[in-house]
N, C-alpha and C positions, 0 to 999 in steps of 0.2 A: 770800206774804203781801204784802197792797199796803196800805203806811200810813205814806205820805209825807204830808209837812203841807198838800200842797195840789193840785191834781185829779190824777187819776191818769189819763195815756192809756197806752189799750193796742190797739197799732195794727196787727193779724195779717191776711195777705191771706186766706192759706188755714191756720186755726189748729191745730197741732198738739194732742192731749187733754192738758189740765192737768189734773192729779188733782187738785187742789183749790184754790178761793178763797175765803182767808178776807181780810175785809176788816174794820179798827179802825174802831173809829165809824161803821157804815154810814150810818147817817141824818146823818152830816155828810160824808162822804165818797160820790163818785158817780164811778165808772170810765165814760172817753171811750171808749167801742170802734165801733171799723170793723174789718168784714169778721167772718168765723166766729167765734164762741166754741162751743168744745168742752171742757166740764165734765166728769172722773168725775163730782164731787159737789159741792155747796157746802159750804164749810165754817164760813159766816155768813152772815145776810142782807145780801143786794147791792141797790145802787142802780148802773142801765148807764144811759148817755145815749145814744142811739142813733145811729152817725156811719156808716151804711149798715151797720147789725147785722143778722148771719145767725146765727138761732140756732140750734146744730149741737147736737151729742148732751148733752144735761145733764140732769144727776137733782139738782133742787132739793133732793131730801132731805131733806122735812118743814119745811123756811125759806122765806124772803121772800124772792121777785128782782124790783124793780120796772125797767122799760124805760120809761124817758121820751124818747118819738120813738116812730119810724115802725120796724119792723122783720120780716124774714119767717123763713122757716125756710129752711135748705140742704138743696141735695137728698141724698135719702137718710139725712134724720138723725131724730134722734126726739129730743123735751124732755119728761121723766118729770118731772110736776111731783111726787107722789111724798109725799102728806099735806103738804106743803108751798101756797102760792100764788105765783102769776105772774099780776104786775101788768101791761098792755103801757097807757102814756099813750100812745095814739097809733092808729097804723090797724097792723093784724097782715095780711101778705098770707101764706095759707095754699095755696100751690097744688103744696105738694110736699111730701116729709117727716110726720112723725107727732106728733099731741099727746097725750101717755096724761097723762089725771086723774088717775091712782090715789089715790082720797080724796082730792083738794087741787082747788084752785080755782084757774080760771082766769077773768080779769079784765080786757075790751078797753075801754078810755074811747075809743074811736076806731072803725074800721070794722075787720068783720072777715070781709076778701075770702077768698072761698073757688072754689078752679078748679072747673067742673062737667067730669067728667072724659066722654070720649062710653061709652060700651058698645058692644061688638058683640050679636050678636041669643042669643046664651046669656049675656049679661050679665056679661062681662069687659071690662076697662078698655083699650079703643083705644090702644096703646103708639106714639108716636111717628106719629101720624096713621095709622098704616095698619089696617087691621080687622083 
């Protein structure tokens, strides 16, 4: 639980899975994160400020996460927004990792880069430049 009186940073290079953040007065309270976050779940709606945010495996779980900044996906992860929405203010680089809707919305005020991945000639995805 993060509900100190005043910003909360949360500074993880390469983040271990927290099973849950709940966060007191989200709409007045905004978690500083750099580097991975890896969610089981939330356990409130979050407000992250993005301080080179990777967003790693999290099931929003039907709540609000808004990301104010710039931030992308790590690789190999997947963000189940989950009848829930994710907000990103900012530009989303999506060139690795997964985004499942499941009923919930997803929300870029910013640009939303997407890698065009190549194909070999039966239409599988070029791994690491080679065909």
């Amino acid at each position: 639980m993060l509900n100190g009186k005043s910003a909360q940073n949360v500074y993880f290079g390469n983040c271990p899975t927290l099973n849950e953040i709940y966060v007191t007065n989200p709409d007045k309270r905004e978690i500083i994160w750099n580097g991975n976050m890896n969610v089981t779940r939330l356990g409130s709606d979050i407000n992250v400020k993005s301080e080179n945010l990777k967003l790693g495996n999290i099931d929003i779980a039907g709540l609000c996460m808004v990301v104010n900044g710039d931030c992308s996906i790590a690789g190999g992860c997947s963000v189940d927004i989950d009848g829930g929405l994710l907000t990103i203010n900012g530009d989303l680089n999506h060139s690795t990792g997964t985004i499942i809707c499941n009923n919930g919305t997803l929300n870029i005020n910013g640009t939303y880069y997407m890698e065009n991945a190549s194909l070999t000639d039966d239409g599988k995805p070029v791994l690491n430049g080679d065909p």
